[in-house]
FINU-584175 format. One record per residue (C-alpha): residue in one letter; x, y negated, z negated; residue number from 1. Coordinates in pm, whole numbers, plus 50000, padded with zeros to 5 digits. Example, Ala and Ser with C-alpha at 12.3 -4.5 7.8 and 13.67 -1.06 7.14 Angstrom:
<nodes>
+------+-------+-------+-------+------+
! zati !     x !     y !     z ! numi !
+------+-------+-------+-------+------+
!    A ! 51230 ! 50450 ! 49220 !    1 !
!    S ! 51367 ! 50106 ! 49286 !    2 !
+------+-------+-------+-------+------+
</nodes>
This chain:
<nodes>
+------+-------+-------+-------+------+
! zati !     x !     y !     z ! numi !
+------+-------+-------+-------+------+
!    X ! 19332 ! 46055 ! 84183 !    1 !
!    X ! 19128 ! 46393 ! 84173 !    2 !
!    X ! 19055 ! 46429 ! 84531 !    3 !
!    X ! 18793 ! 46661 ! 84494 !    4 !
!    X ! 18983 ! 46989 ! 84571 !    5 !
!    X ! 19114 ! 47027 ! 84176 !    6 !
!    X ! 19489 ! 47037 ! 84334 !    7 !
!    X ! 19616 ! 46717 ! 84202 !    8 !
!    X ! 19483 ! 46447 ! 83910 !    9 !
!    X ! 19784 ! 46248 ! 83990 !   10 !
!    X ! 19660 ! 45847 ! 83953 !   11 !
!    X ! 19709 ! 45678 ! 84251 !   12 !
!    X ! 19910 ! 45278 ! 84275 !   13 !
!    X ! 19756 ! 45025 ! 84075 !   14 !
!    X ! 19463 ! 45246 ! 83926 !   15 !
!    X ! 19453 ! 45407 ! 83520 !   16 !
!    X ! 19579 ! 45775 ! 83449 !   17 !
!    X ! 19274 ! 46024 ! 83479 !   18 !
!    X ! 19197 ! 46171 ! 83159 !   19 !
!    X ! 19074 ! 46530 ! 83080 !   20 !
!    X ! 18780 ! 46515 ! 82884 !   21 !
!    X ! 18634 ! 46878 ! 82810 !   22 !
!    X ! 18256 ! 46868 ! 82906 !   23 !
!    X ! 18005 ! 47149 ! 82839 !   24 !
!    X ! 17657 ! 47170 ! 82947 !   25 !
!    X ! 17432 ! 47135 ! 82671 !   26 !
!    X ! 17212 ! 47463 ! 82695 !   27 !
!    X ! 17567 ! 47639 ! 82582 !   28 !
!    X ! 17453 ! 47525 ! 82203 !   29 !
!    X ! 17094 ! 47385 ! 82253 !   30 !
!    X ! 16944 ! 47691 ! 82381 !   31 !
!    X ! 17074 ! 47950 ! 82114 !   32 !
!    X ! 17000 ! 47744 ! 81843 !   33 !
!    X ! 16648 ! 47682 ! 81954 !   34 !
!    X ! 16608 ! 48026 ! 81996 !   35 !
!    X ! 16702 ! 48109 ! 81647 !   36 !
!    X ! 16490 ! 47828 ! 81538 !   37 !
!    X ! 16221 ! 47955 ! 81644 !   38 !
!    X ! 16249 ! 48278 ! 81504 !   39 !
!    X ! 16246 ! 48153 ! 81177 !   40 !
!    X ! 16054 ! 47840 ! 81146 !   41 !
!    X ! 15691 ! 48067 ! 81194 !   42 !
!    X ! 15774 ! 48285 ! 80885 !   43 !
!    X ! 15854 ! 48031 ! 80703 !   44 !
!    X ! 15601 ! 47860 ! 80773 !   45 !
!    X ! 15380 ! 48144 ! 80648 !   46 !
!    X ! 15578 ! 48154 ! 80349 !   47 !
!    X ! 15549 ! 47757 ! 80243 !   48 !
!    X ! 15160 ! 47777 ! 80368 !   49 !
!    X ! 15036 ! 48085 ! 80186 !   50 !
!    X ! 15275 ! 48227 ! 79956 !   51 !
!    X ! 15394 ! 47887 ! 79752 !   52 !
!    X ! 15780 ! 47941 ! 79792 !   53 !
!    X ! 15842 ! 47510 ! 79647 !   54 !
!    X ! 16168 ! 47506 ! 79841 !   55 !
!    X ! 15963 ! 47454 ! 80162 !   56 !
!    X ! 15758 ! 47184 ! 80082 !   57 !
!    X ! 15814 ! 47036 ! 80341 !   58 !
!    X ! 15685 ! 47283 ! 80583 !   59 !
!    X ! 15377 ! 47366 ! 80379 !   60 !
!    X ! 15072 ! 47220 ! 80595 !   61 !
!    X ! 14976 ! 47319 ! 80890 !   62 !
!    X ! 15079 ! 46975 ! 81087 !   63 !
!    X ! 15452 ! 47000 ! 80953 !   64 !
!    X ! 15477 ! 47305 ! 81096 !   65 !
!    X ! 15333 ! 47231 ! 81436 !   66 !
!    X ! 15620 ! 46948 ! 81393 !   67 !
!    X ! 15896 ! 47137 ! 81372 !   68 !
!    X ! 15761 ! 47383 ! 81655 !   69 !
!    X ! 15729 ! 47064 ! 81889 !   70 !
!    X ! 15969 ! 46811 ! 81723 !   71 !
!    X ! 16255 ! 47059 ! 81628 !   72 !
!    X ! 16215 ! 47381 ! 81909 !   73 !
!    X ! 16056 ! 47213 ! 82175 !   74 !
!    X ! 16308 ! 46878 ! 82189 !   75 !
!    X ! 16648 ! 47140 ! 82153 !   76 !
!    X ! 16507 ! 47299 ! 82466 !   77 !
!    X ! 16436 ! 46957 ! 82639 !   78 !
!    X ! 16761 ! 46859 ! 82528 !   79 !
!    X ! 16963 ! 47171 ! 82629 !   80 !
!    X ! 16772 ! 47214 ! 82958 !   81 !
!    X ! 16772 ! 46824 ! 83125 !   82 !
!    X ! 17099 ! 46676 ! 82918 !   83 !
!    X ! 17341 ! 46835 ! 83193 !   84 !
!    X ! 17754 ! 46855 ! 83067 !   85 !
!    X ! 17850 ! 46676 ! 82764 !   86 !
!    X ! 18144 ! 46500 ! 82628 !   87 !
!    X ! 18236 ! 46745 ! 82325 !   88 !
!    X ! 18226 ! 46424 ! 82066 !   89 !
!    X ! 17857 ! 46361 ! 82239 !   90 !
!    X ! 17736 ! 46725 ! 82220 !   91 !
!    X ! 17900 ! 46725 ! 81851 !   92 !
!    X ! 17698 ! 46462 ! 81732 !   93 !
!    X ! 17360 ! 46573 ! 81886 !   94 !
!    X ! 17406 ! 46896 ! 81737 !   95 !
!    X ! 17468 ! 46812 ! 81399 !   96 !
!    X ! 17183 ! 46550 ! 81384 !   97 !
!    X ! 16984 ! 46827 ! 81525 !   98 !
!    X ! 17097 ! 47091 ! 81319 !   99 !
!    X ! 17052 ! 46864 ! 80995 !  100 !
!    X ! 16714 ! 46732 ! 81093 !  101 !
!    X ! 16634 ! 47087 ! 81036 !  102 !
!    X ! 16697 ! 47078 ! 80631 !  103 !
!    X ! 16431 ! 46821 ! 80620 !  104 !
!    X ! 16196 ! 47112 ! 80584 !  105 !
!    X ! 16345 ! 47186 ! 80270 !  106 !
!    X ! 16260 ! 47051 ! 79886 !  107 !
!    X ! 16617 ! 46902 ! 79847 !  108 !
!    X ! 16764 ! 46571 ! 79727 !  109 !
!    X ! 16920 ! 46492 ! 80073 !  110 !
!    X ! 16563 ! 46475 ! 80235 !  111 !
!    X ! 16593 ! 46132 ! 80327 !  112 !
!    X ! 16905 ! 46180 ! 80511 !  113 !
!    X ! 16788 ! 46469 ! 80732 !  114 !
!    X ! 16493 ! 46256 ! 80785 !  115 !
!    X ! 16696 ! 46007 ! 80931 !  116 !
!    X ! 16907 ! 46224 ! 81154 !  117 !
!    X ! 16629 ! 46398 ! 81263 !  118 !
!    X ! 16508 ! 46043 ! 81399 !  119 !
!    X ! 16885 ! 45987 ! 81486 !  120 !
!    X ! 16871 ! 46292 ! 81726 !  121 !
!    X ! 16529 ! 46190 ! 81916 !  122 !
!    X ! 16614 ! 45846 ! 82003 !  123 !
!    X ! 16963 ! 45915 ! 82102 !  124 !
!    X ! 16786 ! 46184 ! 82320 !  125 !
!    X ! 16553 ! 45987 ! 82455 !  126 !
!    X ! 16844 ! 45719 ! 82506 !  127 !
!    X ! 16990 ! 45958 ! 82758 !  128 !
!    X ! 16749 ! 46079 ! 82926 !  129 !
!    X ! 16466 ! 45817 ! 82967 !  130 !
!    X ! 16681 ! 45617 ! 83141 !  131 !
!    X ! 16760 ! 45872 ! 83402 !  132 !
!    X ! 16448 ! 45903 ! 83548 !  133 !
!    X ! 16405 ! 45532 ! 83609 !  134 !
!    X ! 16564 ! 45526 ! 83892 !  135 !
!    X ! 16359 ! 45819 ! 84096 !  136 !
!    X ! 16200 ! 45718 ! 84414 !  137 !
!    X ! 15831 ! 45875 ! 84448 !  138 !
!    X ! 15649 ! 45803 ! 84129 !  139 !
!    X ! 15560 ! 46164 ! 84066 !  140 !
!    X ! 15927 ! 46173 ! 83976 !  141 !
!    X ! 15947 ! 45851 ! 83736 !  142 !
!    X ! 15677 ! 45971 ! 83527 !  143 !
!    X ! 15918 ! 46194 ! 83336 !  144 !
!    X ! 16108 ! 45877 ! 83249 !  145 !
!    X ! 15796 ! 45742 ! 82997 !  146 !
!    X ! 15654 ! 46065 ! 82912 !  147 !
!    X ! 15972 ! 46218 ! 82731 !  148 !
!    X ! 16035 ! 45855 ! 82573 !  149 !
!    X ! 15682 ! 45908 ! 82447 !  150 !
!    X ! 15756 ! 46195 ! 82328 !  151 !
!    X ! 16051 ! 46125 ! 82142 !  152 !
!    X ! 15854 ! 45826 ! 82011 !  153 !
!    X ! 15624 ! 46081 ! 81842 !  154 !
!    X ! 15887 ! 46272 ! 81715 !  155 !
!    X ! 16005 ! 45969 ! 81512 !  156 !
!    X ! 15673 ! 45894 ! 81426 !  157 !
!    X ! 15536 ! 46189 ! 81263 !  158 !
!    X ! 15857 ! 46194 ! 81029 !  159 !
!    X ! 15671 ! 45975 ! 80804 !  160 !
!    X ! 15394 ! 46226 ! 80666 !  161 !
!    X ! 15675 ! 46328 ! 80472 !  162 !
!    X ! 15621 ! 46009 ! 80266 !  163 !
!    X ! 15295 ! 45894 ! 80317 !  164 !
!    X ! 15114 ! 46237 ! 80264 !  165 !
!    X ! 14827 ! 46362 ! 80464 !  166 !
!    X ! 14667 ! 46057 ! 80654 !  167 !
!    X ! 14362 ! 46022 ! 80898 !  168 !
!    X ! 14601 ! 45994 ! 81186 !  169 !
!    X ! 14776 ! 46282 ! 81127 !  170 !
!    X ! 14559 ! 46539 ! 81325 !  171 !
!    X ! 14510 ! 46357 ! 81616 !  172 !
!    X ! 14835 ! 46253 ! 81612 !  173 !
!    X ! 14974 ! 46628 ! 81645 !  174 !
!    X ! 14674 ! 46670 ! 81925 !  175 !
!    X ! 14818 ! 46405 ! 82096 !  176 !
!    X ! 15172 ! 46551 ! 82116 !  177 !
!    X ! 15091 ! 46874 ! 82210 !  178 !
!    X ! 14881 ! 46738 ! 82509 !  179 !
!    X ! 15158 ! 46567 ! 82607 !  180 !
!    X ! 15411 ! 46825 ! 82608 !  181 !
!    X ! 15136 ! 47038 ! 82786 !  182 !
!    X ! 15202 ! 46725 ! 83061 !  183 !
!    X ! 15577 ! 46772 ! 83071 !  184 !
!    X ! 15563 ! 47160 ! 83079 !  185 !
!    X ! 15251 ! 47171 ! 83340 !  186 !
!    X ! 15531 ! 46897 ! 83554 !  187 !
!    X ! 15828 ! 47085 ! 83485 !  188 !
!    X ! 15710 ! 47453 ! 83500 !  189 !
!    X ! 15567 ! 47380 ! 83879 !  190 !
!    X ! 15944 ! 47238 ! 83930 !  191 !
!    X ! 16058 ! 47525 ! 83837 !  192 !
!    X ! 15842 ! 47778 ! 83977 !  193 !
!    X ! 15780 ! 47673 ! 84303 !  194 !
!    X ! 16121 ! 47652 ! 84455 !  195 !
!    X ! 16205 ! 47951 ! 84264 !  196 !
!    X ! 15923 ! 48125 ! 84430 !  197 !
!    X ! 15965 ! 47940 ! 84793 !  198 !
!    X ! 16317 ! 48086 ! 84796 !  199 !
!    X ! 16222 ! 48467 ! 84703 !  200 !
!    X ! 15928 ! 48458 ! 84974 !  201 !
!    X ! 16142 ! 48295 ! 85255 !  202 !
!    X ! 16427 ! 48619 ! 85157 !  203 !
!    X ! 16217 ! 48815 ! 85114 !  204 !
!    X ! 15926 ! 48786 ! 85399 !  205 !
!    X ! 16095 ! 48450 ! 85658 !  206 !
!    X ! 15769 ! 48271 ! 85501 !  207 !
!    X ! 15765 ! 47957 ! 85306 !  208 !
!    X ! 15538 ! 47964 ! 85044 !  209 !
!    X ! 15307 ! 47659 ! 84870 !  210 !
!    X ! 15641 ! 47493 ! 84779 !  211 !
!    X ! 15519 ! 47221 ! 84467 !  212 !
!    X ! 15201 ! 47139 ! 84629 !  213 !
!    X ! 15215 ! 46740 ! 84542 !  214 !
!    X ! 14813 ! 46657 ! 84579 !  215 !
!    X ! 14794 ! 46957 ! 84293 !  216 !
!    X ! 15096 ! 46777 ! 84095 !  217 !
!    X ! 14954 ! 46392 ! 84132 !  218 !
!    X ! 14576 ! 46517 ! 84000 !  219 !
!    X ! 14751 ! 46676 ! 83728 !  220 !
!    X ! 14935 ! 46402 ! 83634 !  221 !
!    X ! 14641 ! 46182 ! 83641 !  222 !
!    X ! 14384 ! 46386 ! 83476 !  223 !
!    X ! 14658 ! 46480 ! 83179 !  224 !
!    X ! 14751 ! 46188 ! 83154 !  225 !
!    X ! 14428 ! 46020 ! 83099 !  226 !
!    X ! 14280 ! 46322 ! 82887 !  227 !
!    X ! 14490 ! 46194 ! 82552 !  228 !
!    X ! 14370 ! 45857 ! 82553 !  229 !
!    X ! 13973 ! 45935 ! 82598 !  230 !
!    X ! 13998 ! 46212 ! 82366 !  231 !
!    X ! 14049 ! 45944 ! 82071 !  232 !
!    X ! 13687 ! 45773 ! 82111 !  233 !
!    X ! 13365 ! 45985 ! 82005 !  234 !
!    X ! 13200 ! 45827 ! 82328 !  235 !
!    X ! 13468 ! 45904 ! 82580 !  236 !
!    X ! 13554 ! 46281 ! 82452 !  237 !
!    X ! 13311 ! 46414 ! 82696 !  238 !
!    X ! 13478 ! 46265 ! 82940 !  239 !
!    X ! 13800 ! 46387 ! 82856 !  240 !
!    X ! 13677 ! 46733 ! 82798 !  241 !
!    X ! 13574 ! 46725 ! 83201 !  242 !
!    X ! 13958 ! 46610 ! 83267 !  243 !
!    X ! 14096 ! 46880 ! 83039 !  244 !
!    X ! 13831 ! 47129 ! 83274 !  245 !
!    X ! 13946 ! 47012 ! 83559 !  246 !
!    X ! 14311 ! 47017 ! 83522 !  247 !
!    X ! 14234 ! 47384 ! 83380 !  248 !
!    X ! 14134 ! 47493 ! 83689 !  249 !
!    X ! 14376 ! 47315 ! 83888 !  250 !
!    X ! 14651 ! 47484 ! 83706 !  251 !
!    X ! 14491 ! 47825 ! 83775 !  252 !
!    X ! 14447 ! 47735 ! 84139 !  253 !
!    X ! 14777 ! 47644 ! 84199 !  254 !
!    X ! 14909 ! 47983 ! 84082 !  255 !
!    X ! 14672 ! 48161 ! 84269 !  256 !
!    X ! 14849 ! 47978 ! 84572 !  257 !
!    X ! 15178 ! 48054 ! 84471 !  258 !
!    X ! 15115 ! 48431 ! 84554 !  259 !
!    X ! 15169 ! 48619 ! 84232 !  260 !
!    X ! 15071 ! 48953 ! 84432 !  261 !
!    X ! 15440 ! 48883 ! 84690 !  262 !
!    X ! 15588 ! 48871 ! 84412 !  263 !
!    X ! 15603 ! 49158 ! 84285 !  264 !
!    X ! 15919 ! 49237 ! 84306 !  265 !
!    X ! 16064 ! 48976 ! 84068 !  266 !
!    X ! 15944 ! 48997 ! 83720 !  267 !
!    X ! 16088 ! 48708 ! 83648 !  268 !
!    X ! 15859 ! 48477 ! 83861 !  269 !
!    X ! 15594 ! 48699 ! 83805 !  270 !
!    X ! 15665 ! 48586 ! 83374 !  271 !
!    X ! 15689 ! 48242 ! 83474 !  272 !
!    X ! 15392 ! 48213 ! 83673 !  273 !
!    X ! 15216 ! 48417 ! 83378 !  274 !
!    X ! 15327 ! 48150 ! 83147 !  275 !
!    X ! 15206 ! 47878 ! 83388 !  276 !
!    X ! 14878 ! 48079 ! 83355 !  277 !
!    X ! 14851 ! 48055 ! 82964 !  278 !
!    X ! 14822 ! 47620 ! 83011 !  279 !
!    X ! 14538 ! 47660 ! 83238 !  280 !
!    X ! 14389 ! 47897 ! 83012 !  281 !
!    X ! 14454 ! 47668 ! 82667 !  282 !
!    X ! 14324 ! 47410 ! 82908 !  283 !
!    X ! 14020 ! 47547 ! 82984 !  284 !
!    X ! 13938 ! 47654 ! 82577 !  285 !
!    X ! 14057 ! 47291 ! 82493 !  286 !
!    X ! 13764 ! 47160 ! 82693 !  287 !
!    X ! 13526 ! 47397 ! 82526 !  288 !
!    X ! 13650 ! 47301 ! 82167 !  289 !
!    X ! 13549 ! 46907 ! 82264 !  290 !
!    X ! 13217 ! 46998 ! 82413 !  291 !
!    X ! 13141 ! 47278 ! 82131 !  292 !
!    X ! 13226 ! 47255 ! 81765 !  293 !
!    X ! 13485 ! 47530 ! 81696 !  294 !
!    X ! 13861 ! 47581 ! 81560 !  295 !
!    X ! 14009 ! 47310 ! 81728 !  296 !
!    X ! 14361 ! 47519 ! 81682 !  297 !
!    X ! 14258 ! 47741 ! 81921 !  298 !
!    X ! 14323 ! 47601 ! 82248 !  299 !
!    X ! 14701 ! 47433 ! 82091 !  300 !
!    X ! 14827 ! 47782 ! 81969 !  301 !
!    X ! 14763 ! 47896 ! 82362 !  302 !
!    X ! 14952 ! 47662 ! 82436 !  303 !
!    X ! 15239 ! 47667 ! 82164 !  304 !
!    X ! 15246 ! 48025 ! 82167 !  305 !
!    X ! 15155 ! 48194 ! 82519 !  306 !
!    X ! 15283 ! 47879 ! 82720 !  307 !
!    X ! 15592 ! 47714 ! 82536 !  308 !
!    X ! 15714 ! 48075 ! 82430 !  309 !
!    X ! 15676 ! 48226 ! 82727 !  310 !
!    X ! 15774 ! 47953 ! 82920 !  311 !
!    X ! 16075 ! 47820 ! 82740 !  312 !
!    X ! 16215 ! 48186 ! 82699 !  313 !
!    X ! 16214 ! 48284 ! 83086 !  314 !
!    X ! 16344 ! 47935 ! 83157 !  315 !
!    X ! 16627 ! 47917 ! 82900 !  316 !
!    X ! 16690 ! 48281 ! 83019 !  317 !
!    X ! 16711 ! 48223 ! 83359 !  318 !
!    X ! 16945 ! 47889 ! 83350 !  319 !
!    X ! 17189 ! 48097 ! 83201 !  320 !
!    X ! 17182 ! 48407 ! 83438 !  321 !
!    X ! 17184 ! 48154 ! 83727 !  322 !
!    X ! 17484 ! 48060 ! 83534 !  323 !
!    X ! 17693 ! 48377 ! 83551 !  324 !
!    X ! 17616 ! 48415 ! 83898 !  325 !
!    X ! 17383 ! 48666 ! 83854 !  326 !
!    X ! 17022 ! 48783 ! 83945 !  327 !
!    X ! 16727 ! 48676 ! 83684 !  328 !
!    X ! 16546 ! 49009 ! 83828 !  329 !
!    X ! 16787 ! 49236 ! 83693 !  330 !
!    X ! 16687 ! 49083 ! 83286 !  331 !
!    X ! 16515 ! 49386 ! 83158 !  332 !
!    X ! 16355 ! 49173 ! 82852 !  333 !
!    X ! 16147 ! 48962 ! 83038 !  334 !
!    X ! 15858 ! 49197 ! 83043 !  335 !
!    X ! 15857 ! 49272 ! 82661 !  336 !
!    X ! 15872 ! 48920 ! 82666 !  337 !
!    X ! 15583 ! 48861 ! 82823 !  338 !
!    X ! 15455 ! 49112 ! 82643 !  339 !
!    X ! 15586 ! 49013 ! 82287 !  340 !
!    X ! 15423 ! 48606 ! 82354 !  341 !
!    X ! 15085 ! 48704 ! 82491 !  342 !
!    X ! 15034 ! 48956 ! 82214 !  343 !
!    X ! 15103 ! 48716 ! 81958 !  344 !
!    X ! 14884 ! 48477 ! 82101 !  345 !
!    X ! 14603 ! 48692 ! 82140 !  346 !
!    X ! 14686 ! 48788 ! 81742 !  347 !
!    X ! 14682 ! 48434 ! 81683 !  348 !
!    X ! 14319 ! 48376 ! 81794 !  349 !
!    X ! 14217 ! 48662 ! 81674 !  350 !
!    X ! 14300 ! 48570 ! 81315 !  351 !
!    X ! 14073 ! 48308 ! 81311 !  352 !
!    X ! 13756 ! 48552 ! 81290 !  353 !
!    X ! 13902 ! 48828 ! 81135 !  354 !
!    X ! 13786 ! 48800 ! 80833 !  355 !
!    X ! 13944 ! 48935 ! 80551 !  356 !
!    X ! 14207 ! 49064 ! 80760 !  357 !
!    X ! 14298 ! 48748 ! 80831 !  358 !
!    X ! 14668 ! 48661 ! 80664 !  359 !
!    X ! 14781 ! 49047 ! 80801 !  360 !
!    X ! 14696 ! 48920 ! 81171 !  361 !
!    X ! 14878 ! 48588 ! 81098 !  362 !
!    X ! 15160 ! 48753 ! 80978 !  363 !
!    X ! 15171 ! 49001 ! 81290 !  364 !
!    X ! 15158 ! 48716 ! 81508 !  365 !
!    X ! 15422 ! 48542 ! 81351 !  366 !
!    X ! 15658 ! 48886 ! 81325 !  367 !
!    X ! 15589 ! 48949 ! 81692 !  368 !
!    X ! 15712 ! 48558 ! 81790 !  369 !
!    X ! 16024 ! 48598 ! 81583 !  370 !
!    X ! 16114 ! 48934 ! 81758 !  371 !
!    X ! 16040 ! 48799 ! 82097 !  372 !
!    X ! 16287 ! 48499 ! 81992 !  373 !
!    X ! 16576 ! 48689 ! 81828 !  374 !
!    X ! 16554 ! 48902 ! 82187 !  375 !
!    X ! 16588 ! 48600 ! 82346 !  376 !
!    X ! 16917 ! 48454 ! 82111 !  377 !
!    X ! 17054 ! 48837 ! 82222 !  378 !
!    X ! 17004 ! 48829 ! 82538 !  379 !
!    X ! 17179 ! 48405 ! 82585 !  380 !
!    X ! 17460 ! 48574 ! 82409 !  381 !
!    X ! 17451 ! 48871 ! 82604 !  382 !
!    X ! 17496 ! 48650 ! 82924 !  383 !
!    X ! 17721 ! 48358 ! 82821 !  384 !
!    X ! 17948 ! 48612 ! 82752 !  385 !
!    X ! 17934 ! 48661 ! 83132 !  386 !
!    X ! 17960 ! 48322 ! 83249 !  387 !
!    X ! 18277 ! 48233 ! 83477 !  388 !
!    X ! 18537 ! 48039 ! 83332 !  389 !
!    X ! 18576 ! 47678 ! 83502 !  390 !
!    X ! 18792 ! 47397 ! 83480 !  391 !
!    X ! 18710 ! 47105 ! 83245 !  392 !
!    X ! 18517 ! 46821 ! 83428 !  393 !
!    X ! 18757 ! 46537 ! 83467 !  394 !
!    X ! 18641 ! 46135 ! 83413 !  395 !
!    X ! 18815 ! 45844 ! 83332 !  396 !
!    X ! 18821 ! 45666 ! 82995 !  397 !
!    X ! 18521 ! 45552 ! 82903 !  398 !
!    X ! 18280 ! 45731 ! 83159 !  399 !
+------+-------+-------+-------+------+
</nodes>
């Protein structure tokens, strides 16, 4: 039996043979692939919204394409970032349903079936994961367990404006998924950031710094998890809009605590925390667009654009560096990230009042979020490249 010091996988008396199954984590295919997604999906977009090409029909209103940003990019990243190592039959068959979910954006007779493996791919995901969570001791941890199922509820969901055309439901509907993965990545980002950020100040100064701050993280998940529900009755929106404020701020707050200013030093935490930044700030418009009458796309493209991209980028980024052993500091691309994301979504906003100037600006935001994401497909390749070579994880049949 493997003993634990991979010298011997010899079976011991009475017990079945060992067999070598080759596992891979899932970020190996997940991450690229989302990264290239991305890169196209916005043009296209563009393409099926303003410029008629028929083949994208599918992608030719504005809540299909938020869809495939949150149902197609956003899931692939969820997927490649919490799956862990795969069975290569398991990854196999995520991938493809992934990868043909995709064509369902496409005017083609096999619609249907992307369609379905598009749905395929969400509730197998959220088979895996939603279950894992379950089992988590302090509650703050076993609200991940409902809140990706929900999500990958949605994702199913939403498949059928492909068939039932433009309904009532469908834009609050897409404003309920994006404030929901606002939830996950205002949960996972502090996750992330904090110990990241605990471990570079005690290194770097023998001082522990405000670590995950769990009164911050339990308001959080109260007030954003409330917000969605109020905001669907008239009466209550106020109400929510005061949640939506309030979380805003918290957000903000907690970065302030984290110490952006010690951290100088790593641009890396210094993009993440920046990204952190962008929900409180799509927070804060949100609650202005449900106390004041204006575009209500302008608080979700601060957070599609500033926070997912920048975000999900330095994340995937990072995971991979940690990877090859190697310091997330030394990424030179993480500042033209940052750069590259907050540009476009200050393009993005901007569009919205420019007048006739308008498509240009849409089409420079777009052209600087595809750039941003083909530098971050480069620079995954760049580094898996650089990984160490391991040994295939061993389990027995069946496990």
């Amino acid at each position: 039996m493997f003993n634990g010091n991979a010298k011997s996988f010899a079976p011991e008396a009475g017990q079945k043979p060992v067999s070598t199954v080759l596992r891979q984590p899932a970020w190996r295919w997940f991450f690229p692939l989302a990264a290239l997604h991305a890169a196209l999906v916005v043009p296209l977009s563009l393409l099926a919204l303003y410029h008629g090409w028929d083949i994208l029909s599918q992608l030719a209103s504005p809540a299909a394409h938020a869809r495939e940003l949150l149902f197609g990019f956003a899931l692939a990243v969820i997927a490649g970032y919490l799956l862990g190592p795969l069975s290569r039959r398991l990854q196999g068959g995520l991938v493809g349903l992934w990868l043909i979910g995709r064509l369902g954006i496409l005017d083609w007779p096999g619609g249907a079936l992307a369609t379905l493996a598009d749905a395929l791919f969400a509730l197998w995901l959220a088979g895996l994961l939603v279950p894992r969570f379950l089992a988590a001791k302090k509650w703050r941890n076993r609200i991940l367990s409902p809140l990706l199922g929900l999500i990958c509820l949605l994702a199913v969901v939403t498949l059928t404006w492909r068939y039932l055309d433009d309904m009532p439901t469908t834009a609050p509907l897409m404003h309920q998924s994006v404030l929901w993965l606002v939830l996950l990545m205002t949960f996972m980002g502090g996750r992330i950031i904090s110990p990241a950020v605990n471990g570079y100040l005690m290194s770097r100064y023998r001082m522990a710094g405000a670590g995950v701050q769990p009164q911050i993280e339990s308001a959080l998940i109260i007030l954003l998890g409330l917000a969605p529900f109020m905001m669907l009755w008239a009466t209550l929106r106020p109400l929510a809009a005061g949640l939506v404020l309030a979380a805003g701020l918290l957000v903000l707050w907690r970065v302030m605590r984290w110490g952006p200013g010690r951290c100088r030093d790593r641009p890396d935490l210094l993009v993440l925390m920046l990204g952190y930044t962008w929900l409180g700030i799509g927070l804060l418009m949100l609650a202005r667009t449900w106390w004041v009458p204006v575009h209500a796309s302008t608080a979700l493209h601060i957070f599609t654009i500033g926070a997912l991209g920048t975000l999900s980028s330095v994340i995937m980024l990072r995971h991979v560096i940690l990877r090859a052993r190697q310091r997330p500091e030394s990424e030179w691309a993480l500042v033209p990230l940052a750069g590259l994301f907050s540009t476009a979504a200050i393009l993005r906003l901007w569009a919205l009042e420019a007048g006739s100037a308008w498509l240009v600006i849409l089409w420079g935001s777009a052209l600087l979020w595809s750039l941003a994401w083909l530098l971050v497909a480069w620079r995954l390749r760049y580094w898996m490249a650089r990984l160490p070579t391991g040994r295939p994880v061993q389990t027995r049949p069946g496990n």
